[in-house]
C-alpha positions as CSV (number, residue, x, y, z in Angstrom):
1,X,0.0,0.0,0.0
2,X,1.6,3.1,-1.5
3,X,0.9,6.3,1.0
4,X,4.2,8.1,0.7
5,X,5.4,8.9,-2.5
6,X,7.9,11.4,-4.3
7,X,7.5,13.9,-7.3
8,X,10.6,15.9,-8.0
9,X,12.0,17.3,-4.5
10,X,8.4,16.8,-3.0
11,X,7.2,14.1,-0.3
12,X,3.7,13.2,-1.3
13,X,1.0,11.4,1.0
14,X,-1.3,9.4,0.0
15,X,-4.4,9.0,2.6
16,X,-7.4,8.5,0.7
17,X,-8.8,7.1,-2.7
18,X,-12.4,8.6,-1.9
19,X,-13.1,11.7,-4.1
20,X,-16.9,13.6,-4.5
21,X,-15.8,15.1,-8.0
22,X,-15.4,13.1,-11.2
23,X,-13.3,15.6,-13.5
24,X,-13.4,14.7,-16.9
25,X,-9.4,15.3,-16.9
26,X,-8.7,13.7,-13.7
27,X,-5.1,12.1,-13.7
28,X,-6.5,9.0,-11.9
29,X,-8.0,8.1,-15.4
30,X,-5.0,7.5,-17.0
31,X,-3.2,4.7,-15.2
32,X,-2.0,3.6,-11.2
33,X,0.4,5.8,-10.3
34,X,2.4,9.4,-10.2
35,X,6.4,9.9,-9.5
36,X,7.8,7.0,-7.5
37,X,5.0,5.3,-6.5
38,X,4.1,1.8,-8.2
39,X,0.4,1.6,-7.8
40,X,-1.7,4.4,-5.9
41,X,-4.8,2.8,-4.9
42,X,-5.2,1.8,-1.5
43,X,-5.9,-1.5,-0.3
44,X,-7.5,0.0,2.4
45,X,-8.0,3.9,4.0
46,X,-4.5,4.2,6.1
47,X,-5.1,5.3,9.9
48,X,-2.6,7.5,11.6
49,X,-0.3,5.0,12.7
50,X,-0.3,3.3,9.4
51,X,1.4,7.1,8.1
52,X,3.6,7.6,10.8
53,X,5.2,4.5,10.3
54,X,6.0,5.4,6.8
55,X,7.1,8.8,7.9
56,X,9.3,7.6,10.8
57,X,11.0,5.6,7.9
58,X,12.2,8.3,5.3
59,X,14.6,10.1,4.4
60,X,13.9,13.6,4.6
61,X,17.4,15.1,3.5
62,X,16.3,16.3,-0.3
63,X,12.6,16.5,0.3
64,X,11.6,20.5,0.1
65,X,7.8,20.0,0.7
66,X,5.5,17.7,2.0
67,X,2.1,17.4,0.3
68,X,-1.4,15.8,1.1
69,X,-1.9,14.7,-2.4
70,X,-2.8,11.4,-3.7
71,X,-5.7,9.5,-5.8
72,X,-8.3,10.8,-3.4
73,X,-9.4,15.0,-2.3
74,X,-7.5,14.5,0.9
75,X,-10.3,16.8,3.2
76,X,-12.3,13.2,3.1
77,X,-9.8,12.6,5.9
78,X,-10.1,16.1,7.6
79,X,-9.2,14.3,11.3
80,X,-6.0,12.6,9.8
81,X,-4.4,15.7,7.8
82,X,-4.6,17.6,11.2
83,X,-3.2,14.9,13.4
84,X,-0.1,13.9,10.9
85,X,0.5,17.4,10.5
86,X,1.4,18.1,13.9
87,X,3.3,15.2,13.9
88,X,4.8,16.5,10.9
89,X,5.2,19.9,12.5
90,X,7.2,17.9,15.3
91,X,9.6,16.4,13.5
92,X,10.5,18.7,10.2
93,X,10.2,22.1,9.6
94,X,9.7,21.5,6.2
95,X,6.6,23.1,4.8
96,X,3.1,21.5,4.2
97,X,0.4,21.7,1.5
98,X,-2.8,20.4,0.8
99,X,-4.1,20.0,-2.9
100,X,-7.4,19.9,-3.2
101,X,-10.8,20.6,-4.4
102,X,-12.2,22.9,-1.7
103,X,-15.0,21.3,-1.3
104,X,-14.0,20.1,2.2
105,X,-16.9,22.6,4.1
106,X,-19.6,20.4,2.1
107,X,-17.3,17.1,2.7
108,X,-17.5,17.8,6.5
109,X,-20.6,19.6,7.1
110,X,-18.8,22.6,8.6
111,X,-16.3,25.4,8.4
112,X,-12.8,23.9,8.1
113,X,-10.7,26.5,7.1
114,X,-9.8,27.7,10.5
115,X,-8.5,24.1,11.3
116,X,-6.0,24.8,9.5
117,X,-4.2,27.5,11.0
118,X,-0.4,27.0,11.8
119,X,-0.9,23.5,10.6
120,X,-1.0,24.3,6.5
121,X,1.4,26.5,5.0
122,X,-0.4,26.4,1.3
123,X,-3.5,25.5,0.1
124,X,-3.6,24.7,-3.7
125,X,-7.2,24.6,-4.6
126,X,-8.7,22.9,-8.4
127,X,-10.4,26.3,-9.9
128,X,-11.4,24.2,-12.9
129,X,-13.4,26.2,-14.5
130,X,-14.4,30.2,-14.5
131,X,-18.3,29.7,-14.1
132,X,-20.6,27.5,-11.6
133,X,-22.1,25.6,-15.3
134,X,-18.6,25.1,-17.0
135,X,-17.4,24.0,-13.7
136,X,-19.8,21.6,-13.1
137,X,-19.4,20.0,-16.2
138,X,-16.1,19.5,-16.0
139,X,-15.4,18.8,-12.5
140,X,-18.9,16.4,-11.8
141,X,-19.3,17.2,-8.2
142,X,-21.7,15.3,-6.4
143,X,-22.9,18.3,-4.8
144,X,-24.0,19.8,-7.9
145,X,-23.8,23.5,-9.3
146,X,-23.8,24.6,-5.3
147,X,-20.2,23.1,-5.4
148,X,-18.8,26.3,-7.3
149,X,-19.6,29.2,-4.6
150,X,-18.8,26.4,-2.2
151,X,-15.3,25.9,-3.5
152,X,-14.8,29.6,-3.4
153,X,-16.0,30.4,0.1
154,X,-13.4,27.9,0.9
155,X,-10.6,29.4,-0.9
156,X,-11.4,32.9,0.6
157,X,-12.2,31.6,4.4
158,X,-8.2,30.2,3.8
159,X,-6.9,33.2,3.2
160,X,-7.6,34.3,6.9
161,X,-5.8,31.1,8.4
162,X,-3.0,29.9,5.6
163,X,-0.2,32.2,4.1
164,X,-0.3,30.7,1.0
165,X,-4.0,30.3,-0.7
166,X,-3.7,28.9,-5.0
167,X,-6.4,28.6,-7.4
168,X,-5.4,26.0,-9.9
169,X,-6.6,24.9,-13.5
170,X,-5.2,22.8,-16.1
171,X,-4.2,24.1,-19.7
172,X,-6.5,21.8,-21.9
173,X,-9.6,24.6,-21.4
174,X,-10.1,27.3,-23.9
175,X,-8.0,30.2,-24.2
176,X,-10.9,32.7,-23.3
177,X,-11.9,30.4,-20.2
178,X,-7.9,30.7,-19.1
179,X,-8.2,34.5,-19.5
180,X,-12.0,34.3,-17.5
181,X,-10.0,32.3,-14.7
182,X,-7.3,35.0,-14.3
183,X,-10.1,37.5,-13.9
184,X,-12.1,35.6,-11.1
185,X,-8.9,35.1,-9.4
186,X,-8.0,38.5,-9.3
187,X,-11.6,39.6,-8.1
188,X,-11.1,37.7,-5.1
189,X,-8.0,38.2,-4.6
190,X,-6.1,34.8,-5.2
191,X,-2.9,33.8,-7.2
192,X,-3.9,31.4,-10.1
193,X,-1.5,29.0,-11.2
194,X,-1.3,27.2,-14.6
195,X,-0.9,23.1,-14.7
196,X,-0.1,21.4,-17.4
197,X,-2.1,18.6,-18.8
198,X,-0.3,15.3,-17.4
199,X,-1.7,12.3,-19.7
């Protein structure tokens, strides 16, 4: 069971396979695995001692980040990225961030943002798309068109409690949609960044 893993000079961890979106470019839907790691779907959901094992194990000594990021929106575990991440916080300095959705206030049912203070040093959050109908379409939420404002609530309620908030889409929409996503960003006040298309 693959939970850490490494990209480049970054320390990935893998905690969940559960996801409420379906996007229509998801990475998941072109094969088992990302960086290092041979296979990325989990046998079964790891608990904390199952990660700290792994943790307690590895080498830290050219790793620049760690990163809740695996094939799964990480805020389904909302109890376990705050419990390894004060572990993590006792044993590294080295900075944390959570890709994800943003969708964790519908996941849990509450406000979560402020859980993350001095715990998450970047949130990187999937814009997707520069309107609640594209977005929808292309991201397949299970929550439906509410998704949208819900994944921007979230994104602004981080900036209050993490020093580091992105909005995130992938180059495969239109050019006008990229240009539409630069303008949303900048209304509210967020950096965008640019992924490339990994197939």
């Amino acid at each position: 069971m693959t939970i850490l893993y490494t990209v480049g000079d970054s320390l990935y961890l893998n905690i969940t396979n559960k996801c409420p979106c379906s996007c229509v470019f998801c990475i998941r839907n072109n094969g088992d695995s990302v960086g290092d790691a041979d296979n990325l779907w989990l046998e079964r959901e790891p608990n904390f001692d199952d990660v700290k094992q792994d943790l307690d194990k590895f080498d830290f000594t050219n790793i620049d980040e760690i990163v809740f990021c695996g094939y799964g929106e990480p805020f389904e575990r909302l109890d376990l990225i705050l419990e390894v991440s004060d572990y993590i916080r006792s044993i590294t300095n080295l900075p944390i961030r959570v890709n994800t959705n943003g969708l964790s206030d519908l996941i849990n049912g509450k406000p979560t943002a402020h859980l993350l203070k001095g715990r998450i040093d970047t949130i990187s959050i999937s814009l997707n798309a520069p309107t609640k109908e594209e977005y929808t379409r292309v991201t397949r939420p299970v929550y439906g068109e509410k998704a949208f404002d819900a994944m921007l609530n979230f994104a602004q309620d981080c900036k209050n409690y993490v020093e580091n908030v992105v909005l995130t889409i992938v180059d495969v929409i239109s050019e006008e949609d990229i240009q539409a996503s630069k303008d949303l960003a900048q209304k509210i006040g967020i950096n965008l960044r640019i992924r490339e298309y990994e197939d």
